[in-house]
C-alpha positions as CSV (number, residue, x, y, z in Angstrom):
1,X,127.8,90.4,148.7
2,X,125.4,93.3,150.0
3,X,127.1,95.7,147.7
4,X,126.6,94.0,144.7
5,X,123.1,92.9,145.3
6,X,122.2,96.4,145.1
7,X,124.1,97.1,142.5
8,X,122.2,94.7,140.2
9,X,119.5,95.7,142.1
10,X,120.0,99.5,141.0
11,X,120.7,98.3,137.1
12,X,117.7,96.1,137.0
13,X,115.7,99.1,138.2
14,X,117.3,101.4,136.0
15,X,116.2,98.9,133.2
16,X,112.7,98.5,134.0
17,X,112.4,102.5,134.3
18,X,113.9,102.9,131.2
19,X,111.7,99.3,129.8
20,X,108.6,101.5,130.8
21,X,109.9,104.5,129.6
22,X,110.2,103.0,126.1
23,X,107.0,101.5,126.1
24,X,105.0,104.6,127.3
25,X,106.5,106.3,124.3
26,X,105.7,103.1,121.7
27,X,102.1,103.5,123.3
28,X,102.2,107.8,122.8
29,X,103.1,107.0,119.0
30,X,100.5,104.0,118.9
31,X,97.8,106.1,120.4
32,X,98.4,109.6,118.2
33,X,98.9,107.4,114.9
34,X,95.5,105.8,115.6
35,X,94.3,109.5,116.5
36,X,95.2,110.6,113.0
37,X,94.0,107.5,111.1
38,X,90.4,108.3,112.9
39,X,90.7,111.9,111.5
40,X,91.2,111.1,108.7
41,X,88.9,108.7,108.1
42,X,86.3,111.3,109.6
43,X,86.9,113.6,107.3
44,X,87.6,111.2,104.3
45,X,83.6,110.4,104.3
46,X,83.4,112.9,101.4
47,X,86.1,111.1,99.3
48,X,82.5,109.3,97.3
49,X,81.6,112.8,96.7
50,X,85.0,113.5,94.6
51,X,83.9,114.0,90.5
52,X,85.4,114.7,87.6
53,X,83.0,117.7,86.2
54,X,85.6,118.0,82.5
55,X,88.1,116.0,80.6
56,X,89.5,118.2,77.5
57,X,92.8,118.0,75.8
58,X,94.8,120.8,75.6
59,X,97.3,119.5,73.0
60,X,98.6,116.3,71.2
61,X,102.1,115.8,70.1
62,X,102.9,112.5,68.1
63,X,105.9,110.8,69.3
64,X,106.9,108.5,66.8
65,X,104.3,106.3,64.7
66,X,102.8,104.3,68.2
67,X,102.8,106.5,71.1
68,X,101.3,110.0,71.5
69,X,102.4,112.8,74.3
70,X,99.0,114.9,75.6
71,X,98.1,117.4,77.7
72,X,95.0,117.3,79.1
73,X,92.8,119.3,81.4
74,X,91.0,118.0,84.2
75,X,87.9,119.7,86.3
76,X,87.7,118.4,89.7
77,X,84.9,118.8,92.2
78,X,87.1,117.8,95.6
79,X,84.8,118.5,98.9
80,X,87.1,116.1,100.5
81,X,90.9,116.5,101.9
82,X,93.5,117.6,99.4
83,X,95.4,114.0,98.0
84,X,97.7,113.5,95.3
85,X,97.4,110.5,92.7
86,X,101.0,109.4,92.0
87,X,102.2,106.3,89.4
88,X,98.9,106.7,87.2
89,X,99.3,103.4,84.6
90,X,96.3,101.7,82.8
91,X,94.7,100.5,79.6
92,X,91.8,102.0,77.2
93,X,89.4,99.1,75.9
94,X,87.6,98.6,72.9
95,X,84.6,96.3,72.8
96,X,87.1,94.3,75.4
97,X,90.5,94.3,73.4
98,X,93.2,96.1,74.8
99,X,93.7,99.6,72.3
100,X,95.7,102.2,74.3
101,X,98.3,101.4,77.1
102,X,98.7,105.0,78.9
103,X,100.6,106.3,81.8
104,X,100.1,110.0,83.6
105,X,102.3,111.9,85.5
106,X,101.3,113.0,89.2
107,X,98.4,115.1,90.1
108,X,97.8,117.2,93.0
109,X,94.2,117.8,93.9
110,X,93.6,120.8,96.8
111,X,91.3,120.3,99.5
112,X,87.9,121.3,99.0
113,X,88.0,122.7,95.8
114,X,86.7,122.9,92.0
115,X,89.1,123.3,90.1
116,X,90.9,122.4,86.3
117,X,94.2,120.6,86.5
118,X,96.7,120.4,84.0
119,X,97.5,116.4,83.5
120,X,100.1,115.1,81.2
121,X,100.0,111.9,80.2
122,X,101.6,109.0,77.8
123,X,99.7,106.5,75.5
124,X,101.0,104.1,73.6
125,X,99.6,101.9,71.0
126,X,99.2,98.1,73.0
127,X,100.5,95.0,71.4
128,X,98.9,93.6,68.2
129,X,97.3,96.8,67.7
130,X,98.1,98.9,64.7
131,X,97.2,102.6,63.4
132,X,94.6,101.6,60.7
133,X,93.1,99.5,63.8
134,X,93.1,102.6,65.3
135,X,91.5,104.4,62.6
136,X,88.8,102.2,62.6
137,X,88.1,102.0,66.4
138,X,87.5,106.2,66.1
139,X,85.5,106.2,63.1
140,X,83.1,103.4,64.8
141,X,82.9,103.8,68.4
142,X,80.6,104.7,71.5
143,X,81.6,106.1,74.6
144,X,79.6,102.7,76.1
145,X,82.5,100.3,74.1
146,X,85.1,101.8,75.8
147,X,86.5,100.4,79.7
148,X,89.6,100.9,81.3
149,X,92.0,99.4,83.7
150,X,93.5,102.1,86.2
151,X,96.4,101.6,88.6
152,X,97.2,104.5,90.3
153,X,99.0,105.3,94.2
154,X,96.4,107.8,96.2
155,X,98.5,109.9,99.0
156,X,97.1,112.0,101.5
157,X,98.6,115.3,102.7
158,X,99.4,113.3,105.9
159,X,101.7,110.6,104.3
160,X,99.5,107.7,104.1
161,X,98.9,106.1,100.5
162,X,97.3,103.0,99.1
163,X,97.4,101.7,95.7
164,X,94.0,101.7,93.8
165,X,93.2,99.2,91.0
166,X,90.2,99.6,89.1
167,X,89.4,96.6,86.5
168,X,87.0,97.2,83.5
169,X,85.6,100.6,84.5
170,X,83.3,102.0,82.1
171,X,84.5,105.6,80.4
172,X,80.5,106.8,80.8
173,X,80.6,106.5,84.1
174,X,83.8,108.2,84.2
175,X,82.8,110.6,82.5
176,X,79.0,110.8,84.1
177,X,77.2,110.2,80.5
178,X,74.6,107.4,80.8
């Protein structure tokens, strides 16, 4: 009866060792993430300091009669960590009618840099809307008519990303004309 006593007692400690073991390293993990997340949001204090300094387009190809392929070039001021914007998806607005749906492919912006990026992007004509509408909309507008809607997935060199939604931003102010 001895014998076996130990025995379990032997397996239970072998259990709790390995119980602590496993929990000490859940802890480690705990501990560096939270280390990193700190970091980052440190050094992340200049992300409000991140500005677009140029939008120009660097060619247009149509694509059939409602959608347009473009090539645009982008200057970034970045005095912040180097992040990538992934799944870019939104709609241009004109005097708060829905013109322009659009989608971009990824962009990579480098740690504290200024620099021009290539950016291609997709827009397509949005329902109800038609080319003399268009036409029109060109002829007439001002920068102030025109908001968008952005959706896009920010990722940081480390991994981490969040999904940004912007509702009715004003181009001006994307574009820093008042």
């Amino acid at each position: 009866m001895r014998a076996k006593t130990r025995k379990n007692r032997s397996v239970f400690s072998y259990l709790r060792k390995k119980y602590y073991l496993c929990l000490a390293m859940k802890l480690r993990r705990l501990i560096i993430s939270l280390m990193v997340i700190v970091m980052m949001v440190a050094g992340c204090g200049k992300a409000k300091e991140i500005n677009l300094t140029s939008c120009s387009v660097e060619s247009v190809s149509l694509n059939g009669l409602r959608s347009v392929d473009a090539s645009l070039l982008l200057g970034v001021d970045n005095p912040s960590v180097q992040f990538t914007l992934e799944d870019i998806e939104g709609i241009l607005y004109y005097k708060g009618k829905a013109y322009i749906n659009y989608t971009a492919d990824t962009l990579k912006v480098e740690a504290k840099s200024n620099k021009v990026y290539p950016l291609d992007c997709t827009a397509t004509l949005a329902e109800g809307v038609y080319i003399p509408d268009l036409l029109k909309a060109v002829n007439e507008y001002e920068l102030k008519d025109l908001t968008t809607d952005i959706k896009a997935k920010v990722k940081l060199r480390g991994g981490i990303s969040k999904e940004l939604t912007f509702r009715d931003l004003p181009i001006d102010d994307i574009m820093g004309e008042k």
